[in-house]
C-alpha positions as CSV (number, residue, x, y, z in Angstrom):
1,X,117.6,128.4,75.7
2,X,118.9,126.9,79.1
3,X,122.1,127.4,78.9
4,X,122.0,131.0,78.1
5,X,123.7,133.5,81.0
6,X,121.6,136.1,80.0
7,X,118.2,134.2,80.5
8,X,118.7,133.8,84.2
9,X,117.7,136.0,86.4
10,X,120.3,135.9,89.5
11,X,123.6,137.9,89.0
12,X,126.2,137.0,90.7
13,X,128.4,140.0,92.7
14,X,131.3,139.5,90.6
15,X,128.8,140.1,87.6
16,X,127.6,143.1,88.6
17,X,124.8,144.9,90.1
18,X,121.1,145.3,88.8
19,X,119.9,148.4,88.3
20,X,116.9,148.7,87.1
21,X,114.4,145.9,85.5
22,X,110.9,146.3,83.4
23,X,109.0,144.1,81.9
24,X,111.0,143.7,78.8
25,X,115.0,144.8,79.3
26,X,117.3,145.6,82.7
27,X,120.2,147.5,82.8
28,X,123.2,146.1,84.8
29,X,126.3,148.1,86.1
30,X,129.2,145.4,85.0
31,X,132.0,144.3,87.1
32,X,134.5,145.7,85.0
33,X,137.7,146.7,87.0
34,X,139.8,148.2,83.7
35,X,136.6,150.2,82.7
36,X,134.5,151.2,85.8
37,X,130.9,152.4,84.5
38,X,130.4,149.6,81.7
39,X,126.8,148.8,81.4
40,X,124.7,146.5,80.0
41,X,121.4,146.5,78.6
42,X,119.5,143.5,78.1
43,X,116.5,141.9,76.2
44,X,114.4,139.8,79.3
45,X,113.5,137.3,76.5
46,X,115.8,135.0,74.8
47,X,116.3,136.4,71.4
48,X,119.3,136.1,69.3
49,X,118.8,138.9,66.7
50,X,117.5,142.6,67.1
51,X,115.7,142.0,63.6
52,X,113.3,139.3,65.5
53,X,112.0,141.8,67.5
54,X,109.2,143.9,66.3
55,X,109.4,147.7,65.6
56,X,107.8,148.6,68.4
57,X,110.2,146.6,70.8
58,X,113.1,147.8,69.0
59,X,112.7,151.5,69.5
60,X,111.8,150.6,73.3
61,X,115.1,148.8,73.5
62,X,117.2,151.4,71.8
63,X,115.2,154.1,73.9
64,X,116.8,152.8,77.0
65,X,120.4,152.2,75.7
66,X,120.4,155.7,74.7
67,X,119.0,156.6,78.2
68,X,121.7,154.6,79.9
69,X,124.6,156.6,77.1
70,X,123.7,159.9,78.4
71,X,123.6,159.1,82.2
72,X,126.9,157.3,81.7
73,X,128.1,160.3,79.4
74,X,126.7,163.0,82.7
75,X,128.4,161.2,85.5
76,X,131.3,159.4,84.0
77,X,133.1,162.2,81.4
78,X,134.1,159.8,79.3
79,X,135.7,161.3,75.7
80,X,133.9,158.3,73.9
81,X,131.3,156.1,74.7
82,X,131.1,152.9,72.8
83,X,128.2,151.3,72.4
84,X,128.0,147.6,71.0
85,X,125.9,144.9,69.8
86,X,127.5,141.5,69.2
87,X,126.2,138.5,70.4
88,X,128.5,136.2,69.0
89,X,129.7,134.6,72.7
90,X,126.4,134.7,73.7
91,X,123.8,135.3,71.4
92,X,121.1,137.0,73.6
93,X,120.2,140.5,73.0
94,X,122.3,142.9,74.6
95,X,123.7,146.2,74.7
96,X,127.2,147.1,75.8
97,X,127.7,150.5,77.3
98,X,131.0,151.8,77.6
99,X,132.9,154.9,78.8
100,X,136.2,154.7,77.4
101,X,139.2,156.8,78.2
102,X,142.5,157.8,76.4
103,X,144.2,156.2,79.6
104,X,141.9,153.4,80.0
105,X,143.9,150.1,79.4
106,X,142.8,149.1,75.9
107,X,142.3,152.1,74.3
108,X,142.0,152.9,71.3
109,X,141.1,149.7,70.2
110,X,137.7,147.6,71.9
111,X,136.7,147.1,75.2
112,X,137.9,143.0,74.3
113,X,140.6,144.0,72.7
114,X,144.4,143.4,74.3
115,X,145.5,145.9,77.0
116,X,147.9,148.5,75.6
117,X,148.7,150.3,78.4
118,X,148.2,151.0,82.2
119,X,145.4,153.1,83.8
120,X,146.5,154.7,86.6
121,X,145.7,153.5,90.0
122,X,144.2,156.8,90.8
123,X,142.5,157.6,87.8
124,X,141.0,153.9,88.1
125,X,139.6,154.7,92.0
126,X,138.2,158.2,90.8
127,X,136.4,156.2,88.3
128,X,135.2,153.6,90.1
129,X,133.6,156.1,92.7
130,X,131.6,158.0,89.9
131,X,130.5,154.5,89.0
132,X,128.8,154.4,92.1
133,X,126.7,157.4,90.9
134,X,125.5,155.5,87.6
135,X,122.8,153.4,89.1
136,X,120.7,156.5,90.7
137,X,121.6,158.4,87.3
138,X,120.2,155.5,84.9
139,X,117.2,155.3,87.1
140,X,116.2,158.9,86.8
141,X,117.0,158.9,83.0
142,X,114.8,155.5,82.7
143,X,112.2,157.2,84.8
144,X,111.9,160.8,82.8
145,X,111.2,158.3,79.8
146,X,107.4,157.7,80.7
């Protein structure tokens, strides 16, 4: 597909950072000022559906989104982490991972849904500064994988 945003392979600054990259998925660190620490994980390939994928692939992709939860979960201290699946804006296979706060902005509904309420500025800066830690932390959680 050659209009797909997922298939290319430069991101963009306001996008995010790359993380990390095999041969099959990468992880990026989304530009996400309201939730600092929102990653993605994302099938190379372009496939739609997680069912087109074999077994094998499968566990290998959900390995690494469970990889990227608990580094987000160590360095962020979220109280939830969301994780989601949905593909219907861009149906490439992808992972969003989410710390979400009490005080985050659209809590308690989803990270797309309409902002309730103000983080504070503070809160957001402390956040944003753990972010930084994320990409060293999903590294050495992708790494003690093999």
């Amino acid at each position: 597909m050659t209009n797909c945003t997922l298939c290319k392979d430069e991101l963009k600054p306001e996008e995010g950072q790359l993380i990390w990259r095999g041969d099959d998925c990468r992880v990026i660190l989304v530009n996400d000022p309201d939730l600092p620490g929102f990653c993605r994980v994302i099938w190379n390939r372009h496939v739609a559906e997680m069912s087109d994928l074999t077994y094998g692939e499968r566990e290998h992709l959900m390995t690494l989104v469970f990889a990227v939860e608990e580094a987000v979960r160590h360095v962020m201290h979220p109280d939830k982490v969301n994780l989601a699946a949905l593909g219907n804006m861009v149906p490439h296979i992808h992972w969003h991972v989410i710390p979400r706060y009490q005080n985050d902005a659209f809590f308690p509904g989803s990270a797309w849904s309409s902002r309730v309420q103000e983080t504070p500025v503070a809160l957001l800066a402390a956040r944003k500064q753990k972010a930084m830690e994320l990409p060293e932390a999903i590294k050495a959680a992708i790494s003690s994988l093999a």
